[in-house]
N, C-alpha and C positions, 0 to 999 in steps of 0.2 A: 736327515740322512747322513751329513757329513760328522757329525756328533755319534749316530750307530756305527758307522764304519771303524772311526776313532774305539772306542768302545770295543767293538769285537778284536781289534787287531791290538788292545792291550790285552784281551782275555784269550787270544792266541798264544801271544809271547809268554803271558803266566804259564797257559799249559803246557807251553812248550820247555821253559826252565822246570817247572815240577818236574813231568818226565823225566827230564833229561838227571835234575838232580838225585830224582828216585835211584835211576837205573844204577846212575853212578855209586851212590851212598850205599843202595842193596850190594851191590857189586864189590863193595867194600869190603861192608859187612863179613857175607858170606865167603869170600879168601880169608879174610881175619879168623876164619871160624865160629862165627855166631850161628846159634840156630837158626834154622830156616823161618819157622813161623816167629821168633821173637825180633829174628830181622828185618820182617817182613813189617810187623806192626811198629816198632821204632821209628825204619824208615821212615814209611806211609806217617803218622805222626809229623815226625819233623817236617815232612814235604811240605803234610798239608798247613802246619802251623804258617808257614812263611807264603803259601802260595795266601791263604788270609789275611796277611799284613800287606799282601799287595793286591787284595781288593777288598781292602778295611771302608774304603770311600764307596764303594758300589755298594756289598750287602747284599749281593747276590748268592742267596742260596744255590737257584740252581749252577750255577757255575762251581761252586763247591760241591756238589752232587757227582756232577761229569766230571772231577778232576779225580774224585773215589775213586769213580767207577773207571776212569782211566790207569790208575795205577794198581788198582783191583788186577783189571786184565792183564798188566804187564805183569805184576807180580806169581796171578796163575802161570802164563807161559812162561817165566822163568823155573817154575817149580818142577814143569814138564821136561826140562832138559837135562 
């Protein structure tokens, strides 16, 4: 149990740096003037490359799955505004 706890709360702290780098790195981006959709995919790319090297040891797909599909979402409500 104290081993799952450890475990979710480093796959917290990942998702939470991804996000957080996305939002930043898109946000960059798009002032700089990049297109939206080539922003969008760079970004999400780099995000995901680094959010991988920090669960190179686990190898968990699905945690790479939810981390997509969490900067999928943020990426659409960005595009909405």
């Amino acid at each position: 149990m104290v081993v799952r706890d450890a475990y979710d709360t480093m796959l917290m702290h990942l998702y939470s740096n991804t996000i957080n780098r996305f939002k930043t790195s898109l946000e960059q981006s798009l002032n700089e003037g990049q297109e939206y959709l080539a922003a969008i995919h760079l970004c999400s790319q780099s995000c995901m490359l680094e959010f991988d090297k920090g669960c190179e040891e686990t190898n968990n797909a699905c945690a790479h799955q939810k981390s997509r599909i969490l900067i999928g979402i943020h990426g659409s409500n960005k595009r909405s505004f």
